[in-house]
C-alpha positions as CSV (number, residue, x, y, z in Angstrom):
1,X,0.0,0.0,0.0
2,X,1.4,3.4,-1.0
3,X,2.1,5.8,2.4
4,X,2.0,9.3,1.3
5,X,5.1,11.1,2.6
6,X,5.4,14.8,4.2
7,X,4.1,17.9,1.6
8,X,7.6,19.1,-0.3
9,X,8.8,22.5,0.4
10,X,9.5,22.9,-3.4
11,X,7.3,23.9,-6.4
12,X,8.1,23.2,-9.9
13,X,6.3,25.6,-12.9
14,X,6.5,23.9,-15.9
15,X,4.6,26.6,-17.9
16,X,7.3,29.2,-17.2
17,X,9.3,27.5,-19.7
18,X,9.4,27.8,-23.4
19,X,8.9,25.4,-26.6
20,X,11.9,23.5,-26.4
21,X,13.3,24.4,-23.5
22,X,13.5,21.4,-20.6
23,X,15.4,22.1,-17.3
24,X,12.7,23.7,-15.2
25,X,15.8,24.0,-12.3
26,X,18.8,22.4,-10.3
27,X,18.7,21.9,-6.5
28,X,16.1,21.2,-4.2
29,X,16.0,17.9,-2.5
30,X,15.3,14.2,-3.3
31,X,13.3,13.3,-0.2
32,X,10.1,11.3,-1.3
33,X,7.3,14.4,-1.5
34,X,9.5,16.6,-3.9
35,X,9.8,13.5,-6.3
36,X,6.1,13.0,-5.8
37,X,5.3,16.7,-6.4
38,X,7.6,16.6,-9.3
39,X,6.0,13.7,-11.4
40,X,2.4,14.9,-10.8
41,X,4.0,18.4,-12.6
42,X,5.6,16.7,-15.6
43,X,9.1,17.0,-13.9
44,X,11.4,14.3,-13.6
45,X,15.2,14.8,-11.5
46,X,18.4,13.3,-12.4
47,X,22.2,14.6,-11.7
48,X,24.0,16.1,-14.9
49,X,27.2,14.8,-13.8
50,X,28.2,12.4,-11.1
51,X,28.4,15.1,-8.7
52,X,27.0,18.4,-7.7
53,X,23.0,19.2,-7.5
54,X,20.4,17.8,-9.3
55,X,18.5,19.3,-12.3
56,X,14.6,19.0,-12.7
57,X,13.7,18.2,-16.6
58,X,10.6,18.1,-18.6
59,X,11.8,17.7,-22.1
60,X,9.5,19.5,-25.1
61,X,9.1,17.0,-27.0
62,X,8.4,14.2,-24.3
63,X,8.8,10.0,-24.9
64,X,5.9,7.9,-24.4
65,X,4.8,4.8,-24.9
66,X,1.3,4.3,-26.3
67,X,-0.4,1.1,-24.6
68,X,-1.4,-0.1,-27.6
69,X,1.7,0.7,-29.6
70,X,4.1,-1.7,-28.1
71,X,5.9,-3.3,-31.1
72,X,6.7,-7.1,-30.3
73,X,8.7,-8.7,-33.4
74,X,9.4,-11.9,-33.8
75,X,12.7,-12.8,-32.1
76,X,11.3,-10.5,-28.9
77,X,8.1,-12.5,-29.2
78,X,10.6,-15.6,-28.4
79,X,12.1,-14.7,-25.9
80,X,8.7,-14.2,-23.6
81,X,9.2,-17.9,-23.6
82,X,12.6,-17.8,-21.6
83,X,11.8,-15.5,-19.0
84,X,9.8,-15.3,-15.7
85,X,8.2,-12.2,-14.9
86,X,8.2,-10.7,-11.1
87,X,7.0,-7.7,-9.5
88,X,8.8,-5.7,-7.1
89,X,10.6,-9.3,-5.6
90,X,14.5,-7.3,-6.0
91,X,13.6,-3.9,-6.9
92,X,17.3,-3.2,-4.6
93,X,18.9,-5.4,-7.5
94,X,17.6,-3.9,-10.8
95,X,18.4,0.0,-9.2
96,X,21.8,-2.1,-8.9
97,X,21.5,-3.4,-12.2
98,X,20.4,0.0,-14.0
99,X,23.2,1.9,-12.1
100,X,26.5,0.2,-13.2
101,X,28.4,2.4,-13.9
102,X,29.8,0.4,-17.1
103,X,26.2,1.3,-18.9
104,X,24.3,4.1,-19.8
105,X,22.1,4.1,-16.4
106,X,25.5,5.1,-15.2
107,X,24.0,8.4,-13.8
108,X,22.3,7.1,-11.1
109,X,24.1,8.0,-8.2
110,X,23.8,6.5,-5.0
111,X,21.6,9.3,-3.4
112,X,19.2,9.0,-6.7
113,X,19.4,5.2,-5.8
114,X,18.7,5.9,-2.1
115,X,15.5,8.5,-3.1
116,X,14.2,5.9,-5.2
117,X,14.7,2.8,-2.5
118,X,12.8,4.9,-0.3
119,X,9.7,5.3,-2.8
120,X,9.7,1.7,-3.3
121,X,9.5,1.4,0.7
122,X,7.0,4.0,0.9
123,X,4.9,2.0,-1.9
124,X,5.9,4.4,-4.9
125,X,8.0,2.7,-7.1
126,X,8.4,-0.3,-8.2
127,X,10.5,-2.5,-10.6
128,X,9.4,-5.5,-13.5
129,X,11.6,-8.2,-13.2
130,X,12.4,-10.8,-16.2
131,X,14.2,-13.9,-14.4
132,X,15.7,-17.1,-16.1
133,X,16.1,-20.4,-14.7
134,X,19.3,-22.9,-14.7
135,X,21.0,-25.6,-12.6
136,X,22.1,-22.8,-10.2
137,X,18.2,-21.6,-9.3
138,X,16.5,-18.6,-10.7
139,X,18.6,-15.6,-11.6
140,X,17.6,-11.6,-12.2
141,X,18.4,-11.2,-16.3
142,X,17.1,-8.0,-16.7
143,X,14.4,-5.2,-15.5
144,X,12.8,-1.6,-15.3
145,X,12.0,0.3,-12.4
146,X,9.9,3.5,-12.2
147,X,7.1,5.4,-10.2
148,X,3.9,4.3,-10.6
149,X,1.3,7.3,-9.4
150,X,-2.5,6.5,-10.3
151,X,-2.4,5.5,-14.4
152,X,1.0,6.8,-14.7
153,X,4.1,5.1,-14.7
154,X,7.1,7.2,-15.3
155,X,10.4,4.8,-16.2
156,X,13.6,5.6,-15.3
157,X,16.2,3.2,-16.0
158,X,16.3,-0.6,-17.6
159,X,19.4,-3.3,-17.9
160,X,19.5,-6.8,-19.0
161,X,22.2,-9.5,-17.9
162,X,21.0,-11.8,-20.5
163,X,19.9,-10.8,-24.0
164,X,16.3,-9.1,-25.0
165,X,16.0,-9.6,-20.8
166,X,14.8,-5.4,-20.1
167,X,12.8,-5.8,-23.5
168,X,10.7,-9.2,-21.5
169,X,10.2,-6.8,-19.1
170,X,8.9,-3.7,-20.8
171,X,6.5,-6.2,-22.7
172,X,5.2,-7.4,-19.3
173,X,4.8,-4.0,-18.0
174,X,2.7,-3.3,-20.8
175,X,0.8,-6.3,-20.2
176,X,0.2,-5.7,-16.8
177,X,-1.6,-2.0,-17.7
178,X,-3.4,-3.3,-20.2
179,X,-4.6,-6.1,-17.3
180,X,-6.4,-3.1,-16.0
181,X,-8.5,-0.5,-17.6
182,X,-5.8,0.5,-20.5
183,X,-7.8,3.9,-20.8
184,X,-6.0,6.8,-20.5
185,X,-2.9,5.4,-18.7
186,X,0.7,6.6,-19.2
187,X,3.8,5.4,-19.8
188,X,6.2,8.0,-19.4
189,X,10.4,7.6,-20.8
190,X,11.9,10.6,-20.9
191,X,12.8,11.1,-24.1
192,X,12.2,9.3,-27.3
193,X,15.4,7.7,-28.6
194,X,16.3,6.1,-31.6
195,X,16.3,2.4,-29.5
196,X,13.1,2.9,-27.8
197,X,11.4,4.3,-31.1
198,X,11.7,0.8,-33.0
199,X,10.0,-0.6,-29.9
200,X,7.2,2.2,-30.7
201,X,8.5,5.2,-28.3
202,X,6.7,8.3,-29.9
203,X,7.5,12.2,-29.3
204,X,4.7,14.4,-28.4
205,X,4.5,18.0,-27.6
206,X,4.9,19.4,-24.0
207,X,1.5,20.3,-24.0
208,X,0.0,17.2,-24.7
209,X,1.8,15.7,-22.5
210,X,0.5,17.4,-19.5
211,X,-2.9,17.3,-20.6
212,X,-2.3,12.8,-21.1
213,X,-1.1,13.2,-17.7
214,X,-3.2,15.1,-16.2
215,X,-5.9,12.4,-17.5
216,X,-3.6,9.5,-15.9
217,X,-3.2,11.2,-12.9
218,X,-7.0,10.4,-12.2
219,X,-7.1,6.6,-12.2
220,X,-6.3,4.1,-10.2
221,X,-2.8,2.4,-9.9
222,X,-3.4,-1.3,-11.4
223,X,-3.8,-3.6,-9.0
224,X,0.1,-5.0,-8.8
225,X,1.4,-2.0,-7.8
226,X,-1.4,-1.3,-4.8
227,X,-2.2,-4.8,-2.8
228,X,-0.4,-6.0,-0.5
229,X,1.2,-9.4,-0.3
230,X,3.0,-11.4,2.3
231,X,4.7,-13.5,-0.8
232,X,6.4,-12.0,-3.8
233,X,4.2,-11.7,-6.7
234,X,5.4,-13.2,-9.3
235,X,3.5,-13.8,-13.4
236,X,4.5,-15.2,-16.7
237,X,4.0,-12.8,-19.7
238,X,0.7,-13.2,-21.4
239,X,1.4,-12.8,-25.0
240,X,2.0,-15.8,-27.2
């Protein structure tokens, strides 16, 4: 169950900036209620370098992920087969995963990783797992974390150990949306690069944006991310 955390002493205007333009500022803090306060706004924080303050974006054009645009080819289509999918069972592991330093995700710091470890405590974030199975027991391949808040979920960081592993995962994220009411839910990645647009990433205006999210921000997390469980919940991709 999510716990809401103390009101943040920071506001972030996103209509102050112009057409293009995406650092709304750099500073504040990373406790749980100004990352909260910042998603709801169409802000997102992450470090520009690996030290120093943080800067608050909300890139014009923004990356989403339409819930019925997920392209699935064949070879991806595959490798649903080799995978188990899990929610939230070693969200501490994928931050781990997403933050080596040898990959992209490098960026995540450890007090970005801390700030987000606290969310997922606090009920907030949470990561899809893709796990494979061999003679030494189940092992974490690849996943995703983000913050889920009503029908949005805002992703921040993927990695795989084992090939098409993060892809497994984004499919079953996907999946697990369009379990509930697909209507007017979110997914949210930042920006729309070349990788993510062949797995059908589109860019859409600033504008439109806030007004999908605004219409996100209205629903009801899906029902994964919101019950409790004493057991970790754990579900094979649906797709064939």
């Amino acid at each position: 169950m999510t716990v809401d955390p103390p009101p943040s002493a920071y506001g972030f205007r996103v209509d102050v900036l112009e057409p293009g333009d995406e650092v709304v500022g750099v500073g504040a803090d990373l406790r749980p209620g100004t990352i909260l306060s910042a998603y709801r706004s169409g802000v997102f924080p992450m470090p520009v370098r690996r030290w120093g303050p943080v800067a608050w974006f909300s890139p014009d054009p923004r990356g989403i992920l339409p819930i019925d645009g997920l392209r699935v080819c064949r070879s991806l289509r595959s490798s649903l087969r080799r995978f188990e999918i899990r929610v939230d069972t070693a969200f501490d592991e994928v931050i781990t995963g997403c933050a080596d330093p040898r990959r992209p995700g490098g960026w995540i710091r450890r007090d970005v990783a801390a700030a987000y470890k606290e969310l997922h405590r606090l009920g907030w974030a949470h990561s899809v797992e893709a796990w494979s199975h061999g003679p030494a027991g189940p092992q974490l391949a690849g996943g995703l974390y983000g913050v889920a808040i009503g029908g949005l979920f805002a992703g921040e960081s993927m990695f795989h150990r084992q090939r098409d592993a993060s892809k497994v995962a984004l499919v079953a994220l996907v999946d697990l949306l369009r379990s509930a009411d697909p209507a007017g839910r979110l997914v949210d990645v930042q920006w729309a690069t070349p990788h993510l647009e062949t797995l059908g990433v589109v860019a859409v205006p600033r504008p439109r944006y806030l007004e999908l999210l605004s219409a996100a921000l209205r629903l009801d997390a899906p029902e994964p991310f919101v019950a409790p469980s004493p057991a970790p919940r754990a579900a094979r991709t649906t797709r064939s």
